[in-house]
C-alpha positions as CSV (number, residue, x, y, z in Angstrom):
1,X,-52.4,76.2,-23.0
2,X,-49.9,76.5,-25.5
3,X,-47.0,76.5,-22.8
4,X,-48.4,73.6,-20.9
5,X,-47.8,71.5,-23.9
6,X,-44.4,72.8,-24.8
7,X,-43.4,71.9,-21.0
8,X,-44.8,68.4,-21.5
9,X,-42.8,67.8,-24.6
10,X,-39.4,69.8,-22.9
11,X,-39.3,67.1,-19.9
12,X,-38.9,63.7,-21.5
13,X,-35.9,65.2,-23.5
14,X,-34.8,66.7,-20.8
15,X,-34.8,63.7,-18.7
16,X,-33.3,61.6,-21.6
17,X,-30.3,64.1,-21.7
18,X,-29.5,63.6,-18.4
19,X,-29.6,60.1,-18.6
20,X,-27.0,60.3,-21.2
21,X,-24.7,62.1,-19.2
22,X,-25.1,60.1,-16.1
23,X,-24.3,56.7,-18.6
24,X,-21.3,58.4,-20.1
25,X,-20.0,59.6,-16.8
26,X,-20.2,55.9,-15.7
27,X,-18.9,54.7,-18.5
28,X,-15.8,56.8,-18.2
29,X,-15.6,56.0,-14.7
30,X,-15.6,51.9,-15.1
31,X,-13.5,52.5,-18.2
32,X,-11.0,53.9,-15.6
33,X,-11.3,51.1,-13.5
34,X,-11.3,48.6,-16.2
35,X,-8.0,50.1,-17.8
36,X,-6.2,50.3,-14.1
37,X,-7.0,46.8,-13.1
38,X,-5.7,46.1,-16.5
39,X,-2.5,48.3,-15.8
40,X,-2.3,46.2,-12.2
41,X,-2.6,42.6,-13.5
42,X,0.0,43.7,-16.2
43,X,2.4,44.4,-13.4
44,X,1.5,41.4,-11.7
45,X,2.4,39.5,-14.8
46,X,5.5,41.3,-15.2
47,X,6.6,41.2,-11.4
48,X,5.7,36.9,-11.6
49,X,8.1,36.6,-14.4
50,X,10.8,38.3,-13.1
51,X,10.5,36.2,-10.1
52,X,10.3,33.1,-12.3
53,X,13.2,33.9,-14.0
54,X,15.0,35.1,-10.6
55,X,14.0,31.2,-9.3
56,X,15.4,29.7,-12.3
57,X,18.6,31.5,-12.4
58,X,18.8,30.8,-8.7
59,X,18.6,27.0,-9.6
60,X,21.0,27.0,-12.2
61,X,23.9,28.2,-9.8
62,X,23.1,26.3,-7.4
63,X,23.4,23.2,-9.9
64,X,26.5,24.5,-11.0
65,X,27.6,24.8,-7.6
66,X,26.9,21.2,-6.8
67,X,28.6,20.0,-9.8
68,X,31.7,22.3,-9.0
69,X,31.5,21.0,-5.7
70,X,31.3,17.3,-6.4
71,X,33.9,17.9,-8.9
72,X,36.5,19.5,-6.3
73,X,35.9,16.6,-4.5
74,X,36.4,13.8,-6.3
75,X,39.8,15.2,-7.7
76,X,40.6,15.7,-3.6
77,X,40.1,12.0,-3.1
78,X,41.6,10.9,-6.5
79,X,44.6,12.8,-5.1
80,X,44.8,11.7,-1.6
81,X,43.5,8.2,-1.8
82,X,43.4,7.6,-5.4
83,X,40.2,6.7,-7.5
84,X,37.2,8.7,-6.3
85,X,34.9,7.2,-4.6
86,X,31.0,7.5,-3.5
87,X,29.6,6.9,0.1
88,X,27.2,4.3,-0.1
89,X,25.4,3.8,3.3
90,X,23.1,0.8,3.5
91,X,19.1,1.9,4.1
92,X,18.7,-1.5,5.7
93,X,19.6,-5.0,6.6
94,X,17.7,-8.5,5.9
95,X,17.1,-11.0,8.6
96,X,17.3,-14.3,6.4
97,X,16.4,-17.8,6.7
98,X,19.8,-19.1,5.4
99,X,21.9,-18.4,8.7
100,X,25.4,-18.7,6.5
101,X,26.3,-19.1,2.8
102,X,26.4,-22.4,2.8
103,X,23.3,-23.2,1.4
104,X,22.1,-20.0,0.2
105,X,20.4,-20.8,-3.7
106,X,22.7,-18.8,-6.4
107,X,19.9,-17.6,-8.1
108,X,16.5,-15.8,-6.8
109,X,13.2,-17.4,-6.8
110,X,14.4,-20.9,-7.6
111,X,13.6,-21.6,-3.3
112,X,9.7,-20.2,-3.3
113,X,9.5,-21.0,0.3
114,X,13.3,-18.9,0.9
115,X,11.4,-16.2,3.3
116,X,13.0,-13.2,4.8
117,X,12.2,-10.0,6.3
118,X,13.9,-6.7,5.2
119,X,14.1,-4.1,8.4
120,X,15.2,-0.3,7.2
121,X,16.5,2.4,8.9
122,X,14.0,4.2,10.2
123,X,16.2,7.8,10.3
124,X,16.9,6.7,6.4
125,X,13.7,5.1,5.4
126,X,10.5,6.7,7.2
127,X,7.5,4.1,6.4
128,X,6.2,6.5,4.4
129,X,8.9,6.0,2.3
130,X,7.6,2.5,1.6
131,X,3.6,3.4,0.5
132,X,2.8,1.9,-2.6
133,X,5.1,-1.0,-2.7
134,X,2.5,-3.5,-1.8
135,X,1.5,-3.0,-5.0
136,X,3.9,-4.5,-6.6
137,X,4.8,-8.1,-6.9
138,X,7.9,-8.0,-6.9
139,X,10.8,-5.9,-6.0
140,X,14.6,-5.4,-7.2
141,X,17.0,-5.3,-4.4
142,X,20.4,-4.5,-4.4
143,X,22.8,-5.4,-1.7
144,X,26.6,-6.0,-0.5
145,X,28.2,-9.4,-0.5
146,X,29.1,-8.8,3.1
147,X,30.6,-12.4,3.2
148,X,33.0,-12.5,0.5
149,X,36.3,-13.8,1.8
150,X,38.4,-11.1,-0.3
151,X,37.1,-7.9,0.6
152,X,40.2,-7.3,2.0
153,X,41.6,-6.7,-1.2
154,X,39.4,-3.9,-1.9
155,X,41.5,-2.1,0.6
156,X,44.9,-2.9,-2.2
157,X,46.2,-0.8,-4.8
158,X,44.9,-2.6,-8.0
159,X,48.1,-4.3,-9.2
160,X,47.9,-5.7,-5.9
161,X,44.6,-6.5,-4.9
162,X,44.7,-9.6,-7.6
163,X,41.1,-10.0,-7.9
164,X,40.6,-12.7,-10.8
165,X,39.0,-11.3,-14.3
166,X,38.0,-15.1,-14.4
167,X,36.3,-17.4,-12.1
168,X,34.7,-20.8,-12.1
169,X,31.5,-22.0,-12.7
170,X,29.1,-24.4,-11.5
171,X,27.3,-24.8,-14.5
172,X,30.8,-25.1,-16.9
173,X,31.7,-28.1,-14.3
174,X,34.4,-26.0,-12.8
175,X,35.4,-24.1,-16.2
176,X,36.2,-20.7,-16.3
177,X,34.5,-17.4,-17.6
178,X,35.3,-14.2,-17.2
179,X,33.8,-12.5,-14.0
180,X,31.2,-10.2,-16.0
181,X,29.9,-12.8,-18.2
182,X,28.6,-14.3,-14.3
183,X,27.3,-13.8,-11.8
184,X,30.1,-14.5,-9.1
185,X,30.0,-12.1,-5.8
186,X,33.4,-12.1,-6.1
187,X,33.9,-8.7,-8.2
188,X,36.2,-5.8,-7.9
189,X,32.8,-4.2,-6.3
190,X,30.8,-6.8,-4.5
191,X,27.3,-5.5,-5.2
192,X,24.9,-7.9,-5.8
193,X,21.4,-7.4,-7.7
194,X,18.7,-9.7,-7.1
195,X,14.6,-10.2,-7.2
196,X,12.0,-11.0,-4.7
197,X,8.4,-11.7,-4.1
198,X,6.5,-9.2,-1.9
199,X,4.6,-10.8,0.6
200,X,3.6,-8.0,2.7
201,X,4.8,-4.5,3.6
202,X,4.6,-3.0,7.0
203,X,6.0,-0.4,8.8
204,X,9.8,-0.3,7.8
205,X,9.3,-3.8,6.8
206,X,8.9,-5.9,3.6
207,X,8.7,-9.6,3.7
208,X,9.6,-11.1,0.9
209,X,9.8,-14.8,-0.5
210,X,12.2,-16.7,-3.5
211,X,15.2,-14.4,-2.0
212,X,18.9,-15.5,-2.1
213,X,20.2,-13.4,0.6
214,X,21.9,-14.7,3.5
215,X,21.3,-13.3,6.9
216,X,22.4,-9.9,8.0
217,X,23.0,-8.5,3.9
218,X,23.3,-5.1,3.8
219,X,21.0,-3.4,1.2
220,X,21.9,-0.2,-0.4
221,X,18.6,-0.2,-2.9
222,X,15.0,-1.7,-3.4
223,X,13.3,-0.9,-6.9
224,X,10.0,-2.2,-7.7
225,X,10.0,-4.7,-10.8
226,X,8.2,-3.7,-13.9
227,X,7.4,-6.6,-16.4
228,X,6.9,-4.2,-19.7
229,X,10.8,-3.1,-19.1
230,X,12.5,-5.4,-16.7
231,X,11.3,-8.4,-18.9
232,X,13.1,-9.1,-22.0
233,X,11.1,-12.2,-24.3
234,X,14.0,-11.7,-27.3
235,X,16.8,-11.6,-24.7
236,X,19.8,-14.4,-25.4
237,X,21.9,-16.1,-22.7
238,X,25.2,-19.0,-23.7
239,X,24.0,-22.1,-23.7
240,X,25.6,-23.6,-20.6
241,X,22.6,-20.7,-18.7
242,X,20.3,-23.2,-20.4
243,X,21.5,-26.6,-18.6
244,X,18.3,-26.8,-16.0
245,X,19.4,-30.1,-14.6
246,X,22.8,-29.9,-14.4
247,X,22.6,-28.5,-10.6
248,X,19.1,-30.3,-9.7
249,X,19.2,-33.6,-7.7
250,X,17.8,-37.2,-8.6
251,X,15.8,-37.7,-5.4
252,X,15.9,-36.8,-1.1
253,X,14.4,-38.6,1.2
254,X,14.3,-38.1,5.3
255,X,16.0,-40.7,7.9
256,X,13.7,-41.9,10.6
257,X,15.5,-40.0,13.3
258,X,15.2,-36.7,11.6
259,X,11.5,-36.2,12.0
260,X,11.0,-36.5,15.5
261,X,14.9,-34.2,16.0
262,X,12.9,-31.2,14.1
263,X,10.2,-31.4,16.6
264,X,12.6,-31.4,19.6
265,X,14.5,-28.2,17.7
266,X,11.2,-26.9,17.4
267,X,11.0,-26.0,20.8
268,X,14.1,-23.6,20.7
269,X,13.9,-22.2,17.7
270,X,10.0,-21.8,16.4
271,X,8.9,-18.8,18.4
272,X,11.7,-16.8,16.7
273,X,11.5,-18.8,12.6
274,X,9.9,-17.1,9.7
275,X,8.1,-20.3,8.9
276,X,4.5,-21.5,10.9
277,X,5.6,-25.2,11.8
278,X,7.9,-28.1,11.4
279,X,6.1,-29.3,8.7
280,X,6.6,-26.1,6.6
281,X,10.1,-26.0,7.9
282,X,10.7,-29.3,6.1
283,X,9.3,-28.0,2.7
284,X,11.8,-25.7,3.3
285,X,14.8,-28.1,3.7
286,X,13.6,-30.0,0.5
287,X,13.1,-27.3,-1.8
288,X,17.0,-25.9,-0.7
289,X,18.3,-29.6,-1.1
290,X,16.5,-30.1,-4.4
291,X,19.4,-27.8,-5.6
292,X,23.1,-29.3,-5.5
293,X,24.4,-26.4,-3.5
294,X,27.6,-28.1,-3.1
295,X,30.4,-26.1,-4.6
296,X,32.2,-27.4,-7.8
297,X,34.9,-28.6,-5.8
298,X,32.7,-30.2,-3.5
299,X,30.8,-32.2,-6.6
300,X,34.1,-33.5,-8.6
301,X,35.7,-34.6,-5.4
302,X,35.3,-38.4,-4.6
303,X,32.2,-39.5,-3.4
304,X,33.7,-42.1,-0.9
305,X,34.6,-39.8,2.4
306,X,33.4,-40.0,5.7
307,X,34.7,-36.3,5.9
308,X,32.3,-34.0,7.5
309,X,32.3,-30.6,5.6
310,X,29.9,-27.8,4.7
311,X,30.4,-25.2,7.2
312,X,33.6,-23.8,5.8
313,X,33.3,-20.1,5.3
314,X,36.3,-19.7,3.1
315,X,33.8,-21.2,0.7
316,X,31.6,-18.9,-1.3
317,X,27.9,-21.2,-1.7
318,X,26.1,-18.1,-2.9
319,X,26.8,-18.6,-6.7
320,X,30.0,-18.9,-9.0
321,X,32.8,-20.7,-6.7
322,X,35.9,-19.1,-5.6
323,X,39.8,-20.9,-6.3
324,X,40.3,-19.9,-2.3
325,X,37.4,-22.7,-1.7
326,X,38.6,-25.2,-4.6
327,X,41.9,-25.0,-3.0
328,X,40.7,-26.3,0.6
329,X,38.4,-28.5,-0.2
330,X,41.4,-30.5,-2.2
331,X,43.7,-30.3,1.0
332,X,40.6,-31.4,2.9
333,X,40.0,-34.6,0.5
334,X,43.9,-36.1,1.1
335,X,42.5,-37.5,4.1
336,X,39.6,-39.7,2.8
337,X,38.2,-42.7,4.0
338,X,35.6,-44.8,2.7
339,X,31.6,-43.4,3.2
340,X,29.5,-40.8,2.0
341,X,30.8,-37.0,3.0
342,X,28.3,-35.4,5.2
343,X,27.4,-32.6,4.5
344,X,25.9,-29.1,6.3
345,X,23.3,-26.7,5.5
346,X,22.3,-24.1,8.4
347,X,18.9,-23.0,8.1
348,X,16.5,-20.3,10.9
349,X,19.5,-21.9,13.1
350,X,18.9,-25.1,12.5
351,X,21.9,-27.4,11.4
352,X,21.0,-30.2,9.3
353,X,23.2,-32.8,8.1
354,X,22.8,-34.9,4.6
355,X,24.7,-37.0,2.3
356,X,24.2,-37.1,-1.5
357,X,25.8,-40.2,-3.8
358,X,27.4,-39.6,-6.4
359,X,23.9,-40.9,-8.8
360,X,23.1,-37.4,-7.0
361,X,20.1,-38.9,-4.2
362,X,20.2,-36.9,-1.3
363,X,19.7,-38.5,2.2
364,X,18.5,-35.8,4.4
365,X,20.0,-37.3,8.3
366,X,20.0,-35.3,11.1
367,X,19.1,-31.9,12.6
368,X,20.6,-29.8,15.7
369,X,20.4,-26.3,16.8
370,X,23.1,-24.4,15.4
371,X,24.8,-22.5,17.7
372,X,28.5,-21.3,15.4
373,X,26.8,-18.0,14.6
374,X,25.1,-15.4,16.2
375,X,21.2,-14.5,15.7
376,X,20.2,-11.9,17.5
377,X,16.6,-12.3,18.6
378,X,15.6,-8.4,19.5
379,X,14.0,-7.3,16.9
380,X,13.3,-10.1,14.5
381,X,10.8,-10.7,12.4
382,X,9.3,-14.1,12.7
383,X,5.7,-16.0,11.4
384,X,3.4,-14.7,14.0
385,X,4.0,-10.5,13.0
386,X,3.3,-11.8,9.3
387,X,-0.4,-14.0,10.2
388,X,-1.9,-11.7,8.2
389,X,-0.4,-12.1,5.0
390,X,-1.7,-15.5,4.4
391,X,1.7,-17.3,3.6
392,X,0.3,-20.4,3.7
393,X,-1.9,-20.2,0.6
């Protein structure tokens, strides 16, 4: 009896022993565990940062080998050729409305209905390149003044290349400024900077409205405009920036022939225009015309001429006019009779022909195809790839 209850009172602290043991042993064994996956993620952490600082090292030479190598370089072509220079490939070209200079507003945006259609290089600009840019409104391009009549003399040594520190301006009635206080193409480099509207984006395409280019620019750059850092309220410009009306003209009206020669041009030319119909083509013409885009040497000339002139392209009409241009419209104007000059502006190869008076009323008289320079049609953007867009609202 005695050792019956003994026995019942041995096994429950027998059994609670062995409990104890079996928890310690696994407590010793997950304490193992615990301290080598500790051990491991401690050489994990080690092993990441060695390769961290490994990848940055890595980076830092090869930045310093870049710099030595763009440094090597540019004292090889400052030695052969003199000052280093940069390549600069254009990313794409702009198929304009304004089929020469002449014409072609000096400043963006002031021509709402001034359409064209900017084509990249596909190899140098994949359209993915281009996603998000419909987002914007409006776009910062710049570009070459492919035109200019003295890039020849970016070819000269500098004390002979005679590029002029000042050139005239419209808006000074001929006077001079020096070339950075304008905005002339005609700099020691021709790049030009300039804004758009963004109509649409497609592809390797953006169509854009407002623009100032003429057709077949070069572009090197398109940035999007931001209004909170591209806009300036405080900013200050010389007063003669100020003089809105000097360049804008008293009136324009349309001769009875011209009319019913747009619709005949029409024909030819619509299927391969930026612009819907004659109608709009003729908003086009008067917004352009509502602009003096003669050059200063054109507008101080005598008015009395029957002289037909306009399609001169020693005559920079983009903005601030060259001497080259002054000098030929004077030997032109020795030979003077007695009517109003007429005048040419070459639009989506159309040529029209006008006459302003010298009270500044523009008489807008004829229109033609215009057949002097070459528009390729492959490839070209024109009104019926754009429907979408709605341009007409």
């Amino acid at each position: 009896m005695d050792i019956s209850i003994t026995r019942s009172q041995w096994l429950p602290t027998t059994l609670t022993l062995a409990l104890t043991v079996a928890a310690i042993v696994v407590y010793c064994v997950l304490g193992k565990k615990s301290k080598a996956k500790e051990s491991k993620i401690r050489e994990l952490e080690i092993s990441l940062k060695s390769s961290l600082d490994k990848t940055a090292a890595e980076r830092q030479g090869r930045i310093r080998a870049q710099q030595d190598l763009r440094k090597a370089l540019l004292q090889q072509k400052a030695g052969n050729c003199g000052p280093a220079s940069y390549p600069m490939i254009p990313i794409g070209t702009v198929q304009s409305c304004f089929t020469t200079r002449n014409g072609t507003p000096r400043q963006p945006l002031l021509v709402p209905l001034a359409r064209a259609c900017l084509m990249f290089d596909p190899v140098r600009v994949p359209p993915s390149s281009l996603e998000g840019l419909e987002e914007y409104s409006h776009v910062w391009i710049i570009y070459i003044f492919h035109l200019n009549t003295d890039l020849d003399k970016l070819w000269l040594e500098p004390s002979r290349s005679k590029i002029k520190a000042k050139v005239r301006v419209p808006r000074l009635k001929g006077g001079r400024k020096g070339v950075y206080a304008t905005r002339t193409p005609h700099r020691p480099c021709p790049i030009g900077l300039t804004v758009a509207k963004v109509e649409a984006v497609q592809d390797n395409m953006i169509l854009l409205s407002g623009v100032d280019l003429v057709d077949g620019t070069p572009v090197l750059d398109v940035k999007p405009y931001l209004p909170y850092c591209d806009s300036i309220p405080e900013s200050m410009v010389p007063d003669w920036v100020k003089e809105e009306k000097l360049l804008t003209v008293a009136s324009i009206t349309f001769s009875e022939v011209f009319h019913s020669a747009l619709l005949n041009c029409w024909e030819s030319v619509g299927r391969n225009s930026l612009y819907s119909s004659p109608n709009e083509m003729e908003k086009l013409i008067q917004q352009v015309l509502s602009w003096d885009i003669r050059s200063s040497s054109q507008r101080h000339r005598p008015h009395e001429s029957n002289q037909i002139v306009g399609n001169l392209e020693d005559v920079s009409q983009n903005a601030e006019d060259s001497e080259v241009g002054e000098e030929i419209f004077h030997q032109i104007s020795e030979n003077c009779d007695s009517s109003l000059i007429t005048y040419h502006l070459n639009l989506e190869g159309l040529d029209i022909s006008y006459m302003i008076d010298c009270k500044g009323n523009v008489i807008v008289d004829n229109v033609v195809p215009f057949s002097h320079v070459s528009r390729s049609n492959q490839n070209r953007c024109n009104y019926t790839m754009w429907k979408a867009t709605n341009l007409d609202n």
